[in-house]
C-alpha positions in Angstrom: 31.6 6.4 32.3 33.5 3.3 33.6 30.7 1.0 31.4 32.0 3.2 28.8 35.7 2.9 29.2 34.8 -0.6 29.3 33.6 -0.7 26.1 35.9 0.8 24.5 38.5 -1.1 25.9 37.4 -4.3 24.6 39.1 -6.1 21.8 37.1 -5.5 18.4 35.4 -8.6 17.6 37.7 -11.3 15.5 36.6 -12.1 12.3 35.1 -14.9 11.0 37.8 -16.5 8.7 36.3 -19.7 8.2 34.8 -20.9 4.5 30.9 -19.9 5.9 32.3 -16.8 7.4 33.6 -15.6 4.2 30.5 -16.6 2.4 28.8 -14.8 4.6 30.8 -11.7 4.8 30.2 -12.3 0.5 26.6 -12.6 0.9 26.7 -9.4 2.7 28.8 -7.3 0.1 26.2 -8.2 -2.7 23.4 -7.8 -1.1 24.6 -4.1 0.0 25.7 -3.4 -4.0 22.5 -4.6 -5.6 20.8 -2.9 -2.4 22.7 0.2 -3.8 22.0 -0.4 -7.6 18.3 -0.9 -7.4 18.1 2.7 -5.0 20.2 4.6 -7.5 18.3 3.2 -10.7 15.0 3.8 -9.1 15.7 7.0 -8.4 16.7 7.4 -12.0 13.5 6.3 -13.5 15.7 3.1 -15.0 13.5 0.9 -13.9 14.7 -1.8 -16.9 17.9 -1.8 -15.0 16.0 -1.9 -11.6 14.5 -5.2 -12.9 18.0 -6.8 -14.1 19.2 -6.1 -11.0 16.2 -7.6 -8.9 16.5 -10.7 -11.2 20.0 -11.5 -9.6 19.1 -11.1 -6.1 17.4 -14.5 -6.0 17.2 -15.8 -2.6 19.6 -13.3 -1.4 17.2 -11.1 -0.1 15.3 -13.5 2.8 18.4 -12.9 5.3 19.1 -9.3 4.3 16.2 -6.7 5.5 17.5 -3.6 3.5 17.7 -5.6 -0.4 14.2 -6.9 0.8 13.2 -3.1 0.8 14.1 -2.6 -1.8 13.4 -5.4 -4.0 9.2 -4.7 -2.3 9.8 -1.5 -3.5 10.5 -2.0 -7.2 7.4 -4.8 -6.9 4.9 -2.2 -5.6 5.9 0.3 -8.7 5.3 -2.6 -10.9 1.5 -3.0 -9.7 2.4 -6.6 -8.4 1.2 -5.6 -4.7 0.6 -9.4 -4.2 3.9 -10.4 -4.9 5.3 -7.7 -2.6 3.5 -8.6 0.2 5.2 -12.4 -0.3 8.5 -10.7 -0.4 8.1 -9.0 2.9 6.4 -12.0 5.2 9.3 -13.9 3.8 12.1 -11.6 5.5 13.0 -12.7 9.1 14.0 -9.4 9.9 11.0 -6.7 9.5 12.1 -3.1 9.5 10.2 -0.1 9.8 10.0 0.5 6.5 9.2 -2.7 5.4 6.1 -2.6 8.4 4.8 1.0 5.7 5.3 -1.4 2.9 3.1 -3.7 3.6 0.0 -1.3 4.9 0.7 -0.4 1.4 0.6 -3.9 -0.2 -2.9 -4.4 1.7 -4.4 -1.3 1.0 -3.6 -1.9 -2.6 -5.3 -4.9 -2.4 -8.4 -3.8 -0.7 -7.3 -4.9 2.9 -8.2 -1.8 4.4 -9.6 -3.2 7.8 -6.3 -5.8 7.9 -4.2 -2.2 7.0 -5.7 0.3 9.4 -5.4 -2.5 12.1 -1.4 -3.3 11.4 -0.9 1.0 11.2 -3.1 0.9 14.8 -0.7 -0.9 16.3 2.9 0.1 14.8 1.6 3.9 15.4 1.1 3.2 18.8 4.8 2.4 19.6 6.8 5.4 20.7 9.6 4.0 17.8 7.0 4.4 15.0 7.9 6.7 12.2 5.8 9.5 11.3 4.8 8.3 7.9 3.2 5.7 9.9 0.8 8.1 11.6 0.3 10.0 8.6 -1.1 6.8 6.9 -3.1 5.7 9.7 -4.6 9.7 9.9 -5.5 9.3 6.3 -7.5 6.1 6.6 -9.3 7.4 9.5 -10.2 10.6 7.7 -11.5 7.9 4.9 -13.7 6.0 7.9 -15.0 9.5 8.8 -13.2 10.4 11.9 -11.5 13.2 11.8 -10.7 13.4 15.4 -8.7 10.1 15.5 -7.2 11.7 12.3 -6.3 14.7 14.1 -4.7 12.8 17.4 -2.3 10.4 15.1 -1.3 13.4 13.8 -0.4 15.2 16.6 1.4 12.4 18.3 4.0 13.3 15.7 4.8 16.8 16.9 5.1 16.0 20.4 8.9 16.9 20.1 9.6 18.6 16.8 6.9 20.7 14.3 7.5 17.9 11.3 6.7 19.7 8.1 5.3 16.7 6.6 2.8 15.8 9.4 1.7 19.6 9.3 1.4 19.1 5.6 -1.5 16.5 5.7 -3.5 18.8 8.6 -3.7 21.5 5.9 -4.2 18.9 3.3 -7.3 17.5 5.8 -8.1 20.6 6.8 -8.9 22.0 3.2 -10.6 18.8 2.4 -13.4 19.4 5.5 -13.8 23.2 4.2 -12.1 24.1 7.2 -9.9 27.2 5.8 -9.4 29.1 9.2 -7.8 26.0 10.5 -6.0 25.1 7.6 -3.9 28.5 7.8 -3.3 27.8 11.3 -1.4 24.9 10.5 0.0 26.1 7.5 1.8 29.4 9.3 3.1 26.2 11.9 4.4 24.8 8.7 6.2 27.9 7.8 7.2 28.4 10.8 8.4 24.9 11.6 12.3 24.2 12.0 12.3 21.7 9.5 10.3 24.4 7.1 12.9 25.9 5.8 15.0 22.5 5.0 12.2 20.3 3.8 10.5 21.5 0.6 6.8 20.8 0.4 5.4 18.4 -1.9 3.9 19.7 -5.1 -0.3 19.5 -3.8 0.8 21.2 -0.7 2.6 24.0 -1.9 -0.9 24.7 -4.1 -3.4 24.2 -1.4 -1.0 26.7 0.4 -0.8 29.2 -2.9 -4.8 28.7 -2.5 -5.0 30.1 1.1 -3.0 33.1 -0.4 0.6 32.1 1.2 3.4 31.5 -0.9 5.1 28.4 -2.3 8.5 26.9 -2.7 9.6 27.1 -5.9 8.9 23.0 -7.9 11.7 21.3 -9.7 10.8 21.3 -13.3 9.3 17.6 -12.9 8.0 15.4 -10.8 10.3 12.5 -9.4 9.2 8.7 -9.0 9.5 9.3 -4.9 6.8 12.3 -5.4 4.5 9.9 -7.7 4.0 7.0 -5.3 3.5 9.1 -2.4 0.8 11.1 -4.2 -0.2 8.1 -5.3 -0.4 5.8 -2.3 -2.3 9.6 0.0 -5.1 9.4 -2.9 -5.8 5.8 -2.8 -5.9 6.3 1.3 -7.8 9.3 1.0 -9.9 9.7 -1.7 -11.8 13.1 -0.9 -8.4 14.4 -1.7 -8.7 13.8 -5.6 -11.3 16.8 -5.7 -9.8 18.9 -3.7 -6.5 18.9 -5.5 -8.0 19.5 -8.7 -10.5 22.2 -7.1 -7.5 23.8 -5.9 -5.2 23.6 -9.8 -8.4 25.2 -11.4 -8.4 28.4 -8.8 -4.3 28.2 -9.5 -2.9 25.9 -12.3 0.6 25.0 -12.1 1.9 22.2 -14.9 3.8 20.6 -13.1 1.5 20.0 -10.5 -0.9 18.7 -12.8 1.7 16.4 -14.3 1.9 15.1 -10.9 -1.4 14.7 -10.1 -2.0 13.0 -13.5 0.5 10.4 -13.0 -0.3 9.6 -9.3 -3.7 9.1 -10.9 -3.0 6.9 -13.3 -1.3 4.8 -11.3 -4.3 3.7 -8.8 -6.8 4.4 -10.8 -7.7 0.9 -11.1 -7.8 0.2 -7.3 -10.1 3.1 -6.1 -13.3 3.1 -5.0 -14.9 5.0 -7.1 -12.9 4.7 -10.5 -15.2 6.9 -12.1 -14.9 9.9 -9.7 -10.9 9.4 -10.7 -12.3 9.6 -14.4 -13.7 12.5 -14.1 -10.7 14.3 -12.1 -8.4 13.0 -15.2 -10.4 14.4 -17.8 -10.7 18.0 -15.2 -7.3 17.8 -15.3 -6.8 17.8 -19.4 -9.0 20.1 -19.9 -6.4 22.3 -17.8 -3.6 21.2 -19.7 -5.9 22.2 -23.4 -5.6 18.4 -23.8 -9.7 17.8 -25.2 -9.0 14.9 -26.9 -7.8 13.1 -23.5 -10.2 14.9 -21.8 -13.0 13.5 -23.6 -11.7 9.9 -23.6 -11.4 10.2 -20.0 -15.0 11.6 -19.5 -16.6 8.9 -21.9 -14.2 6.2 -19.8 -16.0 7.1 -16.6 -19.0 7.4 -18.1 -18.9 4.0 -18.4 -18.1 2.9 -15.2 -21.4 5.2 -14.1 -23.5 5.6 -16.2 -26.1 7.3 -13.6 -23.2 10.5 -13.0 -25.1 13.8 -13.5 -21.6 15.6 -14.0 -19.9 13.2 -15.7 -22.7 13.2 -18.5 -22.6 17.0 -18.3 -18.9 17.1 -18.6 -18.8 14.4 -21.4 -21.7 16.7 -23.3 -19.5 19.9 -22.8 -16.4 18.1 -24.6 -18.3 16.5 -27.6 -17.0 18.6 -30.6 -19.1 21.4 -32.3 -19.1 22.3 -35.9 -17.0 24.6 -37.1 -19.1 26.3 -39.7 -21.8 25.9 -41.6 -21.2 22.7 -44.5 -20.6 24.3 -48.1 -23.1 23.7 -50.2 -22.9 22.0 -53.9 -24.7 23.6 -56.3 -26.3 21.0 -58.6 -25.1 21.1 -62.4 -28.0 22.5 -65.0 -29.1 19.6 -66.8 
């Protein structure tokens, strides 16, 4: 108590009146309202106006951590994971979120070893976020060890049942076949504090419909947020593609496909096996009555793999059929 009466005591600090000062105190007013600007036009979809925004940030961001967020942020949706990665080692000051952002960058550039090291490290600090563990569990489910999987994820509901952590056990959980444990954590998930404030993500809430337990109710359509962390578990986590889309044809939902779609598209590129996401896109259309993408994605990954058993099989099944038989001219009598 006296420390505190102590404190609170003291004189507030004066301010800095002098020409830096106020430059400073400038500097930090701008930064805060482009900081501000990008957030709200990301979360928009405006990414044009994201972009005109970034563009007058300049320099401005290396001394302030939170417009360096978000500038990385806006880079990464781009596809420019290189340049993001340049924007955060500049920044003296390297925030939590900024640590996730660049696992991010390197596993979008193939630096899976350099990433799973980096998310080894910040996970083992007590400070760590949970997201971090989550990322670290899904890279050591795709290195094949579930039980390290399992223990990063459990370090995060030590203190609190965390909806999202439990989300990922029944995601990994239904990936391994593993259905009696997957409704084990998914009764802890409805059961969870945070349950009944925190709505699932769309995949989640299917998986869940699959193991005969109800969903939350989806918003009409997907938001950016939702895309590029669908998008940034299935380039971690692979196995998951199948699964999802195993799980839409047992229980279609649109928007969930939508979803899935576009977190698709977007690494598509950067997967390891392009053609297994190929073949989930044109799965995918074929549930949405789209043949015509269907087909083009089936013939795109047949492509990339020529040797695919069910890609060939799926790209034979789409080819189009006559109609009828062709009418016949009758030939004119000489």
């Amino acid at each position: 108590m006296p420390g505190l009466l102590a404190r609170l005591s003291q004189r507030p600090p004066r301010r800095d009146t002098s020409p830096r000062g106020r430059r400073a105190a400038h500097a930090r007013r701008v930064a805060r309202r482009l900081s501000d600007g990008i957030d709200r036009a990301m979360a928009r979809g405006r990414m044009g106006h994201a972009k005109i925004l970034a563009g007058r940030a300049g320099r401005l961001a290396l001394g302030h951590a939170r417009l360096t967020e978000c500038l990385a942020r806006l880079r990464l949706a781009e596809g420019r994971p290189g340049t993001t990665l340049r924007i955060i080692d500049a920044c003296g000051t390297q925030l939590a979120s900024l640590r996730l952002l660049r696992a991010a960058c390197l596993l979008r550039l193939g630096a899976r070893e350099e990433a799973h090291l980096e998310l080894h490290r910040f996970s083992a600090r007590s400070s760590a976020p949970p997201d971090a563990r989550i990322l670290l569990a899904l890279l050591e489910s795709q290195r094949h060890d579930h039980a390290a999987a399992v223990r990063a994820l459990q370090r995060n509901l030590r203190h609190f049942q965390d909806p999202r952590t439990l989300e990922v056990l029944v995601l990994l959980a239904t990936c391994r076949g593993n259905h009696g444990q997957a409704e084990v954590w998914a009764r802890s998930l409805r059961q969870s504090a945070g349950a009944v404030e925190t709505r699932e993500t769309p995949e989640v809430s299917v998986l869940l419909e699959s193991l005969a337990m109800p969903a939350f109710d989806p918003d009409s359509v997907p938001t950016p947020r939702e895309v590029n962390a669908l998008a940034m578990e299935l380039l971690t986590y692979e196995p998951a593609i199948g699964t999802l889309v195993e799980a839409q044809k047992r229980r279609p939902h649109l928007r969930t496909i939508g979803l899935i779609r576009r977190a698709l598209a977007q690494v598509l590129g950067e997967l390891l096996d392009e053609a297994y996401g190929c073949e989930a896109m044109s799965r995918l259309s074929i549930l949405l009555g789209d043949l015509d993408t269907a087909r083009h994605w089936a013939q795109h990954g047949l492509t990339l793999n020529p040797m695919s058993a069910s890609l060939a099989l799926l790209s034979e099944t789409l080819q189009p059929r006559p109609t009828g038989r062709k009418p016949q001219h009758r030939e004119r009598a000489a």
